[in-house]
C-alpha positions as CSV (number, residue, x, y, z in Angstrom):
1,X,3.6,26.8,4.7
2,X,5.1,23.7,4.1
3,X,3.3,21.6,1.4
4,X,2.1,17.8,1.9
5,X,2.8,15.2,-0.5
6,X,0.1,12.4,-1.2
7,X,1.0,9.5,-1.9
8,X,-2.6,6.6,-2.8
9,X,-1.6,3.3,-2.4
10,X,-4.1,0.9,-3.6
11,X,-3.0,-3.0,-2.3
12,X,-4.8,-6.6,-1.5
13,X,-3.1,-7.9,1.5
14,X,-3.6,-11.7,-0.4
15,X,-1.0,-10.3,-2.5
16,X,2.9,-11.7,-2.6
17,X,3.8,-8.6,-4.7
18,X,2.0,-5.7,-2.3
19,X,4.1,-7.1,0.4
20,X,7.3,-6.7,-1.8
21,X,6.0,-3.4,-3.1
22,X,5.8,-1.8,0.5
23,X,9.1,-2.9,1.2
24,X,10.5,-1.5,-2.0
25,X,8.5,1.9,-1.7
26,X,9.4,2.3,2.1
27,X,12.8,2.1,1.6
28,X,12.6,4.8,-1.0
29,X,10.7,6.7,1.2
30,X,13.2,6.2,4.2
31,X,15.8,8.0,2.0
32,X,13.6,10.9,1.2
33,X,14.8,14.2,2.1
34,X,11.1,15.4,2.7
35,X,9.7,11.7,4.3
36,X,8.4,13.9,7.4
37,X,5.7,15.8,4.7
38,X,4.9,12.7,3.0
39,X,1.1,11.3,3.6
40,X,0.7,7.8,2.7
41,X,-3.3,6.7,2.3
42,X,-3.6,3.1,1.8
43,X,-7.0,1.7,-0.2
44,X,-8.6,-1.5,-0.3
45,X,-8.2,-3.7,-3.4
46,X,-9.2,-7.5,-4.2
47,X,-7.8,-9.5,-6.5
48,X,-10.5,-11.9,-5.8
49,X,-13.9,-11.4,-4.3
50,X,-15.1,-14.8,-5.3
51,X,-12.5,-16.4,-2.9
52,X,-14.4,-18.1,-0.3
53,X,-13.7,-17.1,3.5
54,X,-11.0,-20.3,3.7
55,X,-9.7,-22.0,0.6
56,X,-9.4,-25.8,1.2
57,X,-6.5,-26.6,-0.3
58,X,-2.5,-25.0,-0.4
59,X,-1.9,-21.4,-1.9
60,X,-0.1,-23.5,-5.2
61,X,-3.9,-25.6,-5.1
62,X,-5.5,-22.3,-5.0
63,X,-3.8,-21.0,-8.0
64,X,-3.7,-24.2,-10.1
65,X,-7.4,-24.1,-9.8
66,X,-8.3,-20.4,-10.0
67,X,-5.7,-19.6,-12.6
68,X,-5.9,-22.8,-14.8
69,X,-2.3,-23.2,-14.3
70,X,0.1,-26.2,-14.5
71,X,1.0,-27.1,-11.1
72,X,4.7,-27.2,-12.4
73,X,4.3,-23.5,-14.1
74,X,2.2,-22.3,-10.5
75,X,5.2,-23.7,-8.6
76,X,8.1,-22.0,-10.5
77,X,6.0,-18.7,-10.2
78,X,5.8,-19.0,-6.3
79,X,9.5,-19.6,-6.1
80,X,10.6,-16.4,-7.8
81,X,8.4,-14.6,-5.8
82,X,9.7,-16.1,-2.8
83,X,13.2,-14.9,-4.0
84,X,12.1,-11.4,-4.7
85,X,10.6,-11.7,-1.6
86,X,13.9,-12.8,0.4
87,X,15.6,-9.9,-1.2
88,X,13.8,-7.5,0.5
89,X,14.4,-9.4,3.7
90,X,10.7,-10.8,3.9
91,X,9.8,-14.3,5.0
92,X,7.4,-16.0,2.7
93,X,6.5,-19.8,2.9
94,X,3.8,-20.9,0.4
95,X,3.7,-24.1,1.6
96,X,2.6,-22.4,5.0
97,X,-0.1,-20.1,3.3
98,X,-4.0,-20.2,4.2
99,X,-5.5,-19.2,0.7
100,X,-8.7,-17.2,2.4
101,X,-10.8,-14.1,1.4
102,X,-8.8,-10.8,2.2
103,X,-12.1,-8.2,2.4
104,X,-12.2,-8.5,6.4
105,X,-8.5,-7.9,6.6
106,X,-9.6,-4.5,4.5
107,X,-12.3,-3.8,7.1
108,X,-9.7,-4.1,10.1
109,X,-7.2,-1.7,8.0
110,X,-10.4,1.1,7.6
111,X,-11.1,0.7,10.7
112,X,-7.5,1.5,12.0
113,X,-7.6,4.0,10.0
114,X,-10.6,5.7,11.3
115,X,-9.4,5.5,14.6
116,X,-5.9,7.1,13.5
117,X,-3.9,4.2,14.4
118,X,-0.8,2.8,13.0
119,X,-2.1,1.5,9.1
120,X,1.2,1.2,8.1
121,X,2.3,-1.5,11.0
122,X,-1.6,-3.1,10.5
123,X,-0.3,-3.6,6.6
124,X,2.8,-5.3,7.4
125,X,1.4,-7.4,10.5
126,X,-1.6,-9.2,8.1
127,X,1.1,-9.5,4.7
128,X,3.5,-11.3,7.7
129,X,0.2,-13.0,9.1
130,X,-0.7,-14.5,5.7
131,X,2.4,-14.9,3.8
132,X,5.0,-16.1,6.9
133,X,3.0,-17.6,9.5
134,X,-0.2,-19.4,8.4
135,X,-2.9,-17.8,10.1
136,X,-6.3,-17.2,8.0
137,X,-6.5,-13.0,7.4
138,X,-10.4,-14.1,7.3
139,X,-10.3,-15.4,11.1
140,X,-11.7,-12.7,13.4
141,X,-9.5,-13.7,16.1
142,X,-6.2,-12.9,13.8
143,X,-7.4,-9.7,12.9
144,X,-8.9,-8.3,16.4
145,X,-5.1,-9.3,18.1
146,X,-3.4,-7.1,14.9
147,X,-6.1,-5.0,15.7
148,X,-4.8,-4.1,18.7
149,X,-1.5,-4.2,17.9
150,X,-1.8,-1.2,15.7
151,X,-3.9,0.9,18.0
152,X,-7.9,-0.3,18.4
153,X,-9.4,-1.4,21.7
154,X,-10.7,-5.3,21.4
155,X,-13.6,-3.7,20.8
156,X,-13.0,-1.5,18.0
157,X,-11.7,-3.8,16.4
158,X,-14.6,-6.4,16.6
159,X,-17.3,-3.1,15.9
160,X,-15.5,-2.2,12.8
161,X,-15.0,-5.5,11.2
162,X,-19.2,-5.5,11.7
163,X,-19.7,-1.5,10.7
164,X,-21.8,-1.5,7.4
165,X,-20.5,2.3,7.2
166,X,-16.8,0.7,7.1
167,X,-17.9,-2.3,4.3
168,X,-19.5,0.3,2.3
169,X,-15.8,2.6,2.6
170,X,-13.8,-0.5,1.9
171,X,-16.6,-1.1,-1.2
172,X,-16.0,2.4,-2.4
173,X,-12.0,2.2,-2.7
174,X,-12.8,-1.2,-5.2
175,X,-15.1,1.4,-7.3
176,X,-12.5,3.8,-7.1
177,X,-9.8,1.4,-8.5
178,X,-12.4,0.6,-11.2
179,X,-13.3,3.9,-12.0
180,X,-9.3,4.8,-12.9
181,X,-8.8,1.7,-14.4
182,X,-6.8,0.0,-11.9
183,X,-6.5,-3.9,-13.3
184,X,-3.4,-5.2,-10.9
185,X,-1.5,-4.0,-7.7
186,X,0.0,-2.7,-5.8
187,X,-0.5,0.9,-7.4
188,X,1.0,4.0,-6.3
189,X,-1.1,7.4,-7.3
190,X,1.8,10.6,-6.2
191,X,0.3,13.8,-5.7
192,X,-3.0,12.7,-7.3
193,X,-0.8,13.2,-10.5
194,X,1.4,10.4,-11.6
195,X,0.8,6.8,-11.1
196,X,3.7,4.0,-10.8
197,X,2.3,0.0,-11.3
198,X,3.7,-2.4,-9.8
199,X,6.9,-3.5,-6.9
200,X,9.1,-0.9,-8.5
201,X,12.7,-0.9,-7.5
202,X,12.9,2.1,-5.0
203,X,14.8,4.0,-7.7
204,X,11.7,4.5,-9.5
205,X,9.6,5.2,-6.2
206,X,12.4,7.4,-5.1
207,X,12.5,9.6,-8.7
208,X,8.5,9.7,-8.4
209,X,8.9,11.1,-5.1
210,X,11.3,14.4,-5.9
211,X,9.5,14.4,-9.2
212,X,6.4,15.0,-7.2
213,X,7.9,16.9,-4.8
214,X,9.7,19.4,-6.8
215,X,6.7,20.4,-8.5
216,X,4.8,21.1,-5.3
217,X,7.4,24.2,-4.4
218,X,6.7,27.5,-5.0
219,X,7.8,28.6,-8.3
220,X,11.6,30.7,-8.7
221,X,11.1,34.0,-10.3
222,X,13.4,34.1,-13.4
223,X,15.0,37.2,-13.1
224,X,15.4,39.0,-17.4
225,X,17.4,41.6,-17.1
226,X,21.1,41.0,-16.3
227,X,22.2,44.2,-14.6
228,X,20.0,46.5,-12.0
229,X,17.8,48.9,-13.5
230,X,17.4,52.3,-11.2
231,X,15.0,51.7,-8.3
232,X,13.9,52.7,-4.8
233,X,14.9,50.4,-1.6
234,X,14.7,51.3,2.3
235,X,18.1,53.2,2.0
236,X,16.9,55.5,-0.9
237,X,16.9,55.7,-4.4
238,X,19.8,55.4,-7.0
């Protein structure tokens, strides 16, 4: 039997680097010579519970104020992310950005998940949403129309974002995150085993991968002796 690999991916979707970071491991992923037997499980993360629902203010306001950052410092560190960001072929406008509390995005994404739809597509509809087109990930509205973009009925989508069983999940991946000490993502966990921090280049996704891999094969007996000894087989004995 063939085995599965794990992968835990723990990611806030109000994050510039997560969106980087799933580009960066999907691409080592899409060169993987075992992708098919790969199982990617995304978990909830915030960076910032205390955001309120809708930020009044720009993404570089935002930061300024929650960070205690220069304005001048904030704005240099949005530009090299918007870089990064370009060289993995992702759109990312700051200026456009709705600076709003990401924990009902997480609800939509456990609640796709529940329902076995498409979490992967869900995860890169809501970074788009937030980081390329403006729209609030707090706003209902946004996330029941990704929602059902990624496999929920309207209302599934509208049940789950209201499901104390599916806050109490999404509260349960932040323990979890605590519990192992997770302080920043996005964080990759392969095979429950090894841990990468961070938007990695996919070289380093990709060598965690057949690292993870290899060691989830049956081991090769090492054979000791260097020539047959006497034995019995099907066609006799010698």
């Amino acid at each position: 039997m063939t085995p599965t690999l794990r992968v835990d991916i723990w990611s806030d979707i109000a994050c510039p680097w997560c969106y980087i970071g799933q580009a960066r491991f999907e691409k080592a992923l899409a060169d993987f010579e075992a992708a098919d037997n790969v199982e990617v499980v995304w978990h909830s993360y915030q960076l910032d519970p205390t955001l309120p629902e809708r930020f009044d203010g720009s993404e570089v306001d935002y930061l300024v104020e929650s960070k205690g950052m220069a304005r001048d410092q904030v704005e240099q560190m949005t530009a090299q992310v918007a870089a990064a960001a370009r060289g993995e072929n992702l759109p990312i406008d700051f200026d456009a950005v709705i600076p709003a509390n990401s924990v009902r995005a997480h609800y939509l994404l456990t609640t796709i998940a529940r329902h076995d739809g498409d979490v992967d597509k869900a995860e890169h509809a809501l970074f788009a949403a937030h980081f390329a087109h403006g729209e609030a990930i707090s706003d209902d509205e946004v996330l029941v129309r990704i929602g059902t973009e990624c496999g929920l009925s309207e209302d599934q989508a509208r049940a789950g974002l209201a499901d104390d069983t599916i806050h109490a999940e999404v509260q349960g991946d932040f323990a979890t995150a605590r519990s192992i000490g997770i302080s920043g993502v996005p964080f990759f966990v392969f095979g429950e085993k090894y841990a990468v921090s961070g938007a990695q280049p996919p070289e380093l996704f990709a060598q965690a991968l057949e690292r993870t891999w290899s060691e989830l094969q049956p081991a090769k007996l090492i054979t000791l002796d260097s020539d047959a000894g006497e034995a019995c087989g099907p066609a006799g004995c010698n």
